[in-house]
N, CA, C and O atoms as a GROMACS GRO file, in nm:
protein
  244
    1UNK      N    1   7.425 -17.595  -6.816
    1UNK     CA    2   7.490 -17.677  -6.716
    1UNK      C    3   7.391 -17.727  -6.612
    1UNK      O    4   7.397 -17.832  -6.547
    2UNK      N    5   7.323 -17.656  -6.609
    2UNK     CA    6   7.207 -17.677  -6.465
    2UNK      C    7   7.119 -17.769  -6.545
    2UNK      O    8   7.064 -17.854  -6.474
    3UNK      N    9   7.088 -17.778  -6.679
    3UNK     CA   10   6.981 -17.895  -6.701
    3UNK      C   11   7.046 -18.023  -6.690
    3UNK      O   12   6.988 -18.126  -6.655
    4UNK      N   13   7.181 -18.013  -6.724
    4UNK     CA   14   7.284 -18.159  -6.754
    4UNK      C   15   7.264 -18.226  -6.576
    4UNK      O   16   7.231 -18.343  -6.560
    5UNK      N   17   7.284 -18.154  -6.485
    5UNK     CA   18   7.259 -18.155  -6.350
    5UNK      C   19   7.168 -18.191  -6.295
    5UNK      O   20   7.175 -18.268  -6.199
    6UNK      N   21   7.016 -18.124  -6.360
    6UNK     CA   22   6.881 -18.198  -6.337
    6UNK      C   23   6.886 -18.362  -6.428
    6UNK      O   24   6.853 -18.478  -6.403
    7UNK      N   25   6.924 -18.314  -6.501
    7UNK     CA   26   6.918 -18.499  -6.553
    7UNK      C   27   6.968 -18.566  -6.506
    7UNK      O   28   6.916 -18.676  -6.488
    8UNK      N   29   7.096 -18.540  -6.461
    8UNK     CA   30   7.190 -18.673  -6.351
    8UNK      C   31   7.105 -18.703  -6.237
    8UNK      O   32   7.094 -18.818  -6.196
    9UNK      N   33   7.022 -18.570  -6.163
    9UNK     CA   34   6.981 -18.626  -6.041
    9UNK      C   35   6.847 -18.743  -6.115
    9UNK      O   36   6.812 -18.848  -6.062
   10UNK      N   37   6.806 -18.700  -6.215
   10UNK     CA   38   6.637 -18.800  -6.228
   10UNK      C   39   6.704 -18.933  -6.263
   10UNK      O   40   6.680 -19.032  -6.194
   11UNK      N   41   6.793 -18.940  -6.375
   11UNK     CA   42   6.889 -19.077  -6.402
   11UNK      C   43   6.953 -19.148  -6.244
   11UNK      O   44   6.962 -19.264  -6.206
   12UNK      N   45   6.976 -19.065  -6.204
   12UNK     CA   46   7.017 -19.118  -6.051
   12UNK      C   47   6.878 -19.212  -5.981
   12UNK      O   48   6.873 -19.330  -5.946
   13UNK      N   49   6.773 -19.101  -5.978
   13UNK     CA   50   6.680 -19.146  -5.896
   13UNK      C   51   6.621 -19.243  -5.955
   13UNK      O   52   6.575 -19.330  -5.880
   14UNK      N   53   6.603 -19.261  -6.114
   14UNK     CA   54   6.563 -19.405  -6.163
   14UNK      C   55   6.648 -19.509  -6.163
   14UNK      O   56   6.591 -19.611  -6.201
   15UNK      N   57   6.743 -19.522  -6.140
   15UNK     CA   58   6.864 -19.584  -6.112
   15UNK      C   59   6.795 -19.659  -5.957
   15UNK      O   60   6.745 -19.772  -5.951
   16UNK      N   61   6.808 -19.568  -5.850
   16UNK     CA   62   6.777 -19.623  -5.746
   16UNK      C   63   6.646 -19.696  -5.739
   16UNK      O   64   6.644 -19.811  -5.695
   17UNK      N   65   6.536 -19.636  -5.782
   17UNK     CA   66   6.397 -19.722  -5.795
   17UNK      C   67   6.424 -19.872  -5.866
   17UNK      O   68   6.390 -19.984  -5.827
   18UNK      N   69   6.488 -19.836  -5.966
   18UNK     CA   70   6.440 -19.974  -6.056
   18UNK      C   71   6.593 -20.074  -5.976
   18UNK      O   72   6.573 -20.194  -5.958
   19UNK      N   73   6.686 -20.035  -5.949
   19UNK     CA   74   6.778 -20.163  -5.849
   19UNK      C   75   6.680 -20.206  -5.742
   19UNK      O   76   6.660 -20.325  -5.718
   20UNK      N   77   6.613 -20.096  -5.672
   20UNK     CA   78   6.538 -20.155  -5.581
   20UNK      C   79   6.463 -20.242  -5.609
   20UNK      O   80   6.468 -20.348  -5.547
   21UNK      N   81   6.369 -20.219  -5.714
   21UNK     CA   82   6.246 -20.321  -5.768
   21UNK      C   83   6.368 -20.491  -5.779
   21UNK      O   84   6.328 -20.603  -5.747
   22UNK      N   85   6.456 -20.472  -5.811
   22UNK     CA   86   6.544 -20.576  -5.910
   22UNK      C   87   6.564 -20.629  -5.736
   22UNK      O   88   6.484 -20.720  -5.712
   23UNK      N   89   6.641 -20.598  -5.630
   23UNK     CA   90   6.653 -20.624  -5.532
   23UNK      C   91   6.552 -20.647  -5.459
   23UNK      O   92   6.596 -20.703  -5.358
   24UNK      N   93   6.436 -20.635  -5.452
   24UNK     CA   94   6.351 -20.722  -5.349
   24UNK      C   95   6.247 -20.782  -5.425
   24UNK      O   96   6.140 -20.816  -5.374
   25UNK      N   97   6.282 -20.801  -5.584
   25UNK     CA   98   6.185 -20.906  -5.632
   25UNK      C   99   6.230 -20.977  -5.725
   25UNK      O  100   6.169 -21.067  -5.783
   26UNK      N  101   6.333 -20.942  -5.742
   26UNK     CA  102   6.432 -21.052  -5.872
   26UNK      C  103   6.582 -21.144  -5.836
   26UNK      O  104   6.645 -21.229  -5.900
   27UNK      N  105   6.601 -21.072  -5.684
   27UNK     CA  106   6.745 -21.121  -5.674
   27UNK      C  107   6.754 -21.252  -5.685
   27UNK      O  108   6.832 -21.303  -5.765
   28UNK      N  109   6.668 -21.330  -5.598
   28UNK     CA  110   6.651 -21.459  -5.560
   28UNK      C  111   6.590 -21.529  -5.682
   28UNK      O  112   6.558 -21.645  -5.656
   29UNK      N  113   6.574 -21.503  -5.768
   29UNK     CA  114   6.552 -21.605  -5.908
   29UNK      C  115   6.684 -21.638  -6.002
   29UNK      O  116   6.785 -21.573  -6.029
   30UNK      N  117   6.634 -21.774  -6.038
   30UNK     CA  118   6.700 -21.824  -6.089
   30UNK      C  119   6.759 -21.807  -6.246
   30UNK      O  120   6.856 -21.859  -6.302
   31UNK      N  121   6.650 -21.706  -6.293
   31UNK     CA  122   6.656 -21.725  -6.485
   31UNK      C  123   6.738 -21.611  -6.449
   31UNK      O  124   6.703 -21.498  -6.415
   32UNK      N  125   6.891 -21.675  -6.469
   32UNK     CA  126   6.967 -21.532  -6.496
   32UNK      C  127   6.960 -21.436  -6.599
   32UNK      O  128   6.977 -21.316  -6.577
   33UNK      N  129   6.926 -21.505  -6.761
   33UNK     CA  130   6.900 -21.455  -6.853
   33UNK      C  131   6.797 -21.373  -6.862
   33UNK      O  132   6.808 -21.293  -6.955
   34UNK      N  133   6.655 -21.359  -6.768
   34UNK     CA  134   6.560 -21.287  -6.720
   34UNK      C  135   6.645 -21.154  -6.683
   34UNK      O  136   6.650 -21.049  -6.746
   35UNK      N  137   6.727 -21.199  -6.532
   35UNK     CA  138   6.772 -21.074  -6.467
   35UNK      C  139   6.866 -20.992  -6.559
   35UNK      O  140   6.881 -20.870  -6.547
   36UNK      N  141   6.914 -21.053  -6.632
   36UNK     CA  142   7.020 -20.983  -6.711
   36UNK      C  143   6.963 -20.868  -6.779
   36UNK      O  144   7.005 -20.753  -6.775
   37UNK      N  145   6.819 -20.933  -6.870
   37UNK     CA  146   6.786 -20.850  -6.942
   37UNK      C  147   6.701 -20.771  -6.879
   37UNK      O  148   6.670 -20.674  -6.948
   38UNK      N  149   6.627 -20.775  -6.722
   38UNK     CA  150   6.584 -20.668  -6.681
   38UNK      C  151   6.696 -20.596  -6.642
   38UNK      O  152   6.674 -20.476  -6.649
   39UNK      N  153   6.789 -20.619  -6.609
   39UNK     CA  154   6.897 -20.514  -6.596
   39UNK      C  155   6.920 -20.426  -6.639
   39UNK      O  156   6.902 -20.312  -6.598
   40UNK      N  157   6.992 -20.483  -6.786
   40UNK     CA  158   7.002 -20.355  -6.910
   40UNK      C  159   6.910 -20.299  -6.913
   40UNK      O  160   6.915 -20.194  -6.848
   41UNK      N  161   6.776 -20.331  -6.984
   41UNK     CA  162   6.674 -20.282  -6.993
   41UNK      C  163   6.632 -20.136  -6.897
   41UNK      O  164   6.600 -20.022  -6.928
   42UNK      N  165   6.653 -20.207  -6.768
   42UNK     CA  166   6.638 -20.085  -6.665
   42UNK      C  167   6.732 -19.996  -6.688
   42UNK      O  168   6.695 -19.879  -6.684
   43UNK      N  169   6.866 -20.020  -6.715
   43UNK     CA  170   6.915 -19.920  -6.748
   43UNK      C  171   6.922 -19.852  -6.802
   43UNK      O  172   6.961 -19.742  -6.766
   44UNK      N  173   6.877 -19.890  -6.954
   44UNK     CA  174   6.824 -19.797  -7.059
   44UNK      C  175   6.748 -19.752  -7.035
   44UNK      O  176   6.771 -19.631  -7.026
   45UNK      N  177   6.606 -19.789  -7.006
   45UNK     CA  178   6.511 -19.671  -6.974
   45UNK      C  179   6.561 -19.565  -6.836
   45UNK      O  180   6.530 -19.446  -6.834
   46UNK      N  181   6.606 -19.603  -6.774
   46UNK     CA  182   6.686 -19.484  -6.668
   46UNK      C  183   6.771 -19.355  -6.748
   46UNK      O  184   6.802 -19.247  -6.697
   47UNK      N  185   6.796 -19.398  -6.885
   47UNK     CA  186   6.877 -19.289  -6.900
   47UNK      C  187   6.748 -19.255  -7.028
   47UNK      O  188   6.782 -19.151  -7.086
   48UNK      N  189   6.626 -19.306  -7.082
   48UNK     CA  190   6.554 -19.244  -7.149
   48UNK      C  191   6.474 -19.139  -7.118
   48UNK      O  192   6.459 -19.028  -7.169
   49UNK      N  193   6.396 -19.227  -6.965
   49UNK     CA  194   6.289 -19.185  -6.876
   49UNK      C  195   6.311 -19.033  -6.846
   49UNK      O  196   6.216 -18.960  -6.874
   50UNK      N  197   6.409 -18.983  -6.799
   50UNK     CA  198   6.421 -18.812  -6.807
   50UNK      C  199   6.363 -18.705  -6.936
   50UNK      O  200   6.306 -18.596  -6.931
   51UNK      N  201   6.404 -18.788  -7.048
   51UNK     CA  202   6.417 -18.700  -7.146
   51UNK      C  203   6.269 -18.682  -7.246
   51UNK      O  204   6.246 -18.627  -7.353
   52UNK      N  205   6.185 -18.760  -7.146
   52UNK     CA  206   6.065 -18.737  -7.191
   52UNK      C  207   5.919 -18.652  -7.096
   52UNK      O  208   5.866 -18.677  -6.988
   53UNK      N  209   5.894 -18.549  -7.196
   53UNK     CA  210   5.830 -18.484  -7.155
   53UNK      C  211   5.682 -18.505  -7.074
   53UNK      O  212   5.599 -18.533  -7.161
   54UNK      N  213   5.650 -18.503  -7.005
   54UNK     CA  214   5.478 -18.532  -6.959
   54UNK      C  215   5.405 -18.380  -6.936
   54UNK      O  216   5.443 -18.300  -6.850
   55UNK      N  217   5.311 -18.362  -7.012
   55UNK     CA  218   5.217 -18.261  -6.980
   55UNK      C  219   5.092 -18.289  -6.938
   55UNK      O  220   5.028 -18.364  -7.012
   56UNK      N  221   5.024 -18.237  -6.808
   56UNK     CA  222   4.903 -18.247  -6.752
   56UNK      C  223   4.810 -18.089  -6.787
   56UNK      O  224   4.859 -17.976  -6.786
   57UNK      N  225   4.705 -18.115  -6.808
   57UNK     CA  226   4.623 -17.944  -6.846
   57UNK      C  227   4.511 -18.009  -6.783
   57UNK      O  228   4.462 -18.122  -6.776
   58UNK      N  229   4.494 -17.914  -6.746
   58UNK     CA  230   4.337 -17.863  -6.617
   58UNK      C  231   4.270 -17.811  -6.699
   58UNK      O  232   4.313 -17.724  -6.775
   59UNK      N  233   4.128 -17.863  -6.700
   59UNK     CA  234   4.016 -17.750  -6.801
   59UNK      C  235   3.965 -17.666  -6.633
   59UNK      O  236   3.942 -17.704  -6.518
   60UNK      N  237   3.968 -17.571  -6.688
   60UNK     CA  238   3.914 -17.482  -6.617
   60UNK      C  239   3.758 -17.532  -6.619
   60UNK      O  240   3.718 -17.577  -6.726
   61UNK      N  241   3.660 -17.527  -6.501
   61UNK     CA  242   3.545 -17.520  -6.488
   61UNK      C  243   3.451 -17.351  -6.461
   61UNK      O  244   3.328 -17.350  -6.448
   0.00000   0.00000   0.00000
């Protein structure tokens, strides 16, 4: 239950980033067919973007 929970909040928070990006650099254009498909688009990756793992490793010196 608690991971289903962490994923809503990161889907949430990409949610908010990418409307933002869409809101102060796409609203005011005209190719609706542009905005449309950055729309979806953003939305789909909002609900991908969680479910992928990133690993960073440090070599020890």
């Amino acid at each position: 239950m608690m991971d289903f929970l962490l994923y809503d909040v990161k889907v949430a928070a990409a949610l908010l980033v990418f409307y933002l990006f869409y809101r102060f650099l796409l609203k005011k254009e005209t190719f609706h067919r542009f905005n449309r498909i950055v729309l979806v688009g953003t939305a789909v990756l909002s609900f991908l973007l969680p479910l992928c793992i990133i690993t960073i490793s440090k070599e020890k010196v």
